[in-house]
C-alpha positions in Angstrom: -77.0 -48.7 9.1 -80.1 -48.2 7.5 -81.5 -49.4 3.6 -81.2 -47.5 1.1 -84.5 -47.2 -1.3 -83.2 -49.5 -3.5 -82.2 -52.0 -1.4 -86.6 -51.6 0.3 -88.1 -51.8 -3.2 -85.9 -55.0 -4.1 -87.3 -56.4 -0.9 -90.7 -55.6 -1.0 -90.8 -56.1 -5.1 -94.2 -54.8 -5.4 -94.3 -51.0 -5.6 -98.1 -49.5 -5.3 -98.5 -46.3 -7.4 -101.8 -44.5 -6.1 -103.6 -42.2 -7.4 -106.3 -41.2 -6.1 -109.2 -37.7 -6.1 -107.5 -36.3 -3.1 -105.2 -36.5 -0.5 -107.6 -37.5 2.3 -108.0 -40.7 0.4 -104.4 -41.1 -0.6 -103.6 -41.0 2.6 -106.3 -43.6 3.7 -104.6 -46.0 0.9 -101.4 -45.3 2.3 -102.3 -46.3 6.0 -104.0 -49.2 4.8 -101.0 -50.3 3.0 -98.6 -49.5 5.5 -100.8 -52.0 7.9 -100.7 -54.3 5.3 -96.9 -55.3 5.6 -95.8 -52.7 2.6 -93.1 -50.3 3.4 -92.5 -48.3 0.1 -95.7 -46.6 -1.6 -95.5 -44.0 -4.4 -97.9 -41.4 -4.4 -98.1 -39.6 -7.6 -98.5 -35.3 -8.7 -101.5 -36.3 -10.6 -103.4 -37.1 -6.9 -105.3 -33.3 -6.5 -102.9 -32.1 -2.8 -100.6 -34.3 -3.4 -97.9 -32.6 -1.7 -100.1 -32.1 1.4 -100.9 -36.1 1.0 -96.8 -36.5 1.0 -96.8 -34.7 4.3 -98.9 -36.2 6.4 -98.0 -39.6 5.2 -93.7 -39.0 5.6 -94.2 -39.4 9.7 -95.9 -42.8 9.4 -94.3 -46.6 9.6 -95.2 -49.6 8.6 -96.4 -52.7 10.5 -93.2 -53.6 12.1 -92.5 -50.6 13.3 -89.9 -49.2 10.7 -90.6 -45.3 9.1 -92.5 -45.3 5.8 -90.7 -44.8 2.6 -92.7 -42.5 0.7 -92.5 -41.8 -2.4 -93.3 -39.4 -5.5 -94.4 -40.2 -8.9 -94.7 -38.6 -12.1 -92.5 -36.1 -11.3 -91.9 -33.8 -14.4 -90.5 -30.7 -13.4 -87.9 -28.8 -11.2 -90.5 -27.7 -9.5 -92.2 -30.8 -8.2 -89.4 -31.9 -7.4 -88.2 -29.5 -5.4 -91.6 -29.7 -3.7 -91.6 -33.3 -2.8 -88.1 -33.1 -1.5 -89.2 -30.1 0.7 -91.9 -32.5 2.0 -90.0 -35.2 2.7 -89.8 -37.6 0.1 -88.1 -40.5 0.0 -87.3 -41.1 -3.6 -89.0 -39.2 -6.9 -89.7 -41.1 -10.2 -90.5 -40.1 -13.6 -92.5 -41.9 -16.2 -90.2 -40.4 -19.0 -86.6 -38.7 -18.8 -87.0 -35.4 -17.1 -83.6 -33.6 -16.9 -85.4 -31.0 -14.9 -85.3 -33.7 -12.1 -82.3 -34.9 -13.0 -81.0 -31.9 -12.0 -82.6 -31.1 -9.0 -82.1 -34.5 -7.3 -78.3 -34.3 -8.3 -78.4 -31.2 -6.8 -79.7 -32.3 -3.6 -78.1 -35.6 -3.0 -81.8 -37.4 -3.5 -82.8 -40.9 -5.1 -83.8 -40.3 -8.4 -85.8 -43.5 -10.6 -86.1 -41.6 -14.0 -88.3 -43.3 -16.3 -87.8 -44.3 -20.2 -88.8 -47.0 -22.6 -86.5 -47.0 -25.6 -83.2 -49.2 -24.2 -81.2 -46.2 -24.6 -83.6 -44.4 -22.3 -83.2 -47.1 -19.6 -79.3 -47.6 -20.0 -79.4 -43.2 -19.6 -81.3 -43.5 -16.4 -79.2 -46.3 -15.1 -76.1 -44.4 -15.6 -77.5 -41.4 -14.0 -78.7 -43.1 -10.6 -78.4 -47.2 -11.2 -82.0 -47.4 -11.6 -84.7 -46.5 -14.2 -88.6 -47.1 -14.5 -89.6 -49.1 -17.4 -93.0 -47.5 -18.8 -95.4 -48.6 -20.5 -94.4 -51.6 -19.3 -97.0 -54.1 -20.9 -95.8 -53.0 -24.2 -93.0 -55.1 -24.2 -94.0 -57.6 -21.1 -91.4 -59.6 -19.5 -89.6 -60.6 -22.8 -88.6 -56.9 -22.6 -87.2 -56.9 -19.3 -85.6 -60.3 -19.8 -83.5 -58.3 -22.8 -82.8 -55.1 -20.6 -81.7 -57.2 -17.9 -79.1 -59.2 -20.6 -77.0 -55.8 -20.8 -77.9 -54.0 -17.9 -77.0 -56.6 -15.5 -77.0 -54.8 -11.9 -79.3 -52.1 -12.8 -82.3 -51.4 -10.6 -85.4 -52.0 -13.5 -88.8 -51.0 -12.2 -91.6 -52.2 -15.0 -94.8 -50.1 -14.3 -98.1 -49.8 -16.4 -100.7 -52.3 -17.0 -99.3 -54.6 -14.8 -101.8 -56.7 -12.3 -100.5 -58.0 -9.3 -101.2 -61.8 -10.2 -98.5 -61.1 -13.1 -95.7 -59.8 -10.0 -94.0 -63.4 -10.4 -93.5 -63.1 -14.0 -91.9 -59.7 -14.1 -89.8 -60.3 -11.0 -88.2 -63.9 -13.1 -87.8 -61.8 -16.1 -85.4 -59.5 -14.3 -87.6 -56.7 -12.7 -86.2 -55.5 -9.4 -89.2 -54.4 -8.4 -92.9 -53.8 -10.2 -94.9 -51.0 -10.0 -98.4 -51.5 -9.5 -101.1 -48.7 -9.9 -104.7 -50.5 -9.8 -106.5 -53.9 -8.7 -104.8 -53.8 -5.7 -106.8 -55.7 -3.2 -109.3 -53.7 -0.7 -109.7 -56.5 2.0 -107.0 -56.0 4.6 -106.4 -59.7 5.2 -105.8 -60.1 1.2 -103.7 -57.1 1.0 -101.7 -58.6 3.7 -101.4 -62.0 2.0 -100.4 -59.9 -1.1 -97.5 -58.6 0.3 -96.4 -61.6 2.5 -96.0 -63.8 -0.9 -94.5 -60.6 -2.7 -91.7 -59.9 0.0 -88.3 -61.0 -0.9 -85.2 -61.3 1.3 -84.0 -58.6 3.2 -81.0 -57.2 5.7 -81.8 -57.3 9.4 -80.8 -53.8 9.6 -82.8 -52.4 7.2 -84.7 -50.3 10.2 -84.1 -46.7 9.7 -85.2 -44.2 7.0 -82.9 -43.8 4.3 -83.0 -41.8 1.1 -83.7 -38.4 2.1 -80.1 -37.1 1.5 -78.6 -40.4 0.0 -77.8 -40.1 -3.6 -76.6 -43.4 -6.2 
């Protein structure tokens, strides 16, 4: 039995969100954060090739062994979507609701993260798929999720935007599931490494396979 997405970003906690000029280098970034002990990257549509990033990166694994999850962010349209399920993806998030996706990812049985900030946004996206990405997150900080979290009590919340990755712990004890991080990640391998060790959170012994390519909420 193999985890579903949800189940690896709860784990891992810290999501990296790259964008990048092109694919070559999001696909560097990837590898090196693969090595690095993560599991679950997002890439985004605003990366130039995107989709040809997605592609060569969907085949990979991580350090111990176990296939990538690889994601898509900022996912907008029908289109997009479609595209990055074609590819491979393993999950598709929004940084706003997109019924567009909503649609498509119903559709097709994929994991959907839609994305909101007013609390009936959030509560919308949970009901859809039991998850929803909280953006711009530092506009309400962890107070915000510490409320969300009050009457959405097993939702999935992902906080992403302006976050740092010194701030993870704060998020994570205000009720975040997971935390999306798109900059100051560290370039050092041994420090990206160490960032990910203290991130990681517990997870099931059989979470070995790849999951979320057909697997809906």
């Amino acid at each position: 039995m193999s985890c579903h997405p949800y189940e690896v970003l709860a784990a891992q906690r810290l999501l990296p969100v790259l964008r990048h000029a092109d694919a070559d280098e999001a696909v560097r970034a990837t590898r090196a954060l693969l090595a690095a002990g993560c599991r679950a990257v997002e890439l985004t549509t605003t990366t130039p090739g995107w989709a040809e990033a997605l592609t060569r990166t969907v085949p990979l694994v991580d350090a111990h062994g176990r296939p990538a999850l690889i994601g898509v962010g900022t996912v907008t349209t029908a289109a997009q979507a479609e595209t990055a399920l074609d590819a491979g993806a393993a999950f598709l998030i929004s940084p706003y609701p997109a019924p567009e996706v909503r649609e498509v990812t119903a559709r097709r049985g994929a994991v959907f993260v839609e994305g909101g900030f007013t609390p009936g946004e959030i509560a919308a996206a949970v009901r859809s798929s039991g998850a929803a990405k909280v953006f711009p997150a530092h506009v309400g900080g962890p107070g915000f999720i510490r409320s969300l979290r009050a009457v959405l009590p097993g939702a999935v919340i992902i906080p992403t935007g302006g976050i740092r990755p010194a701030e993870l712990d704060d998020w994570i004890a205000a009720g975040a599931s997971a935390v999306g991080v798109g900059g100051e990640l560290p370039a050092d391998p041994g420090e990206l490494a160490a960032l990910f060790a203290g991130a990681a959170g517990p997870c099931r012994a059989d979470c070995s396979g790849r999951s979320g390519r057909s697997e809906g909420r």
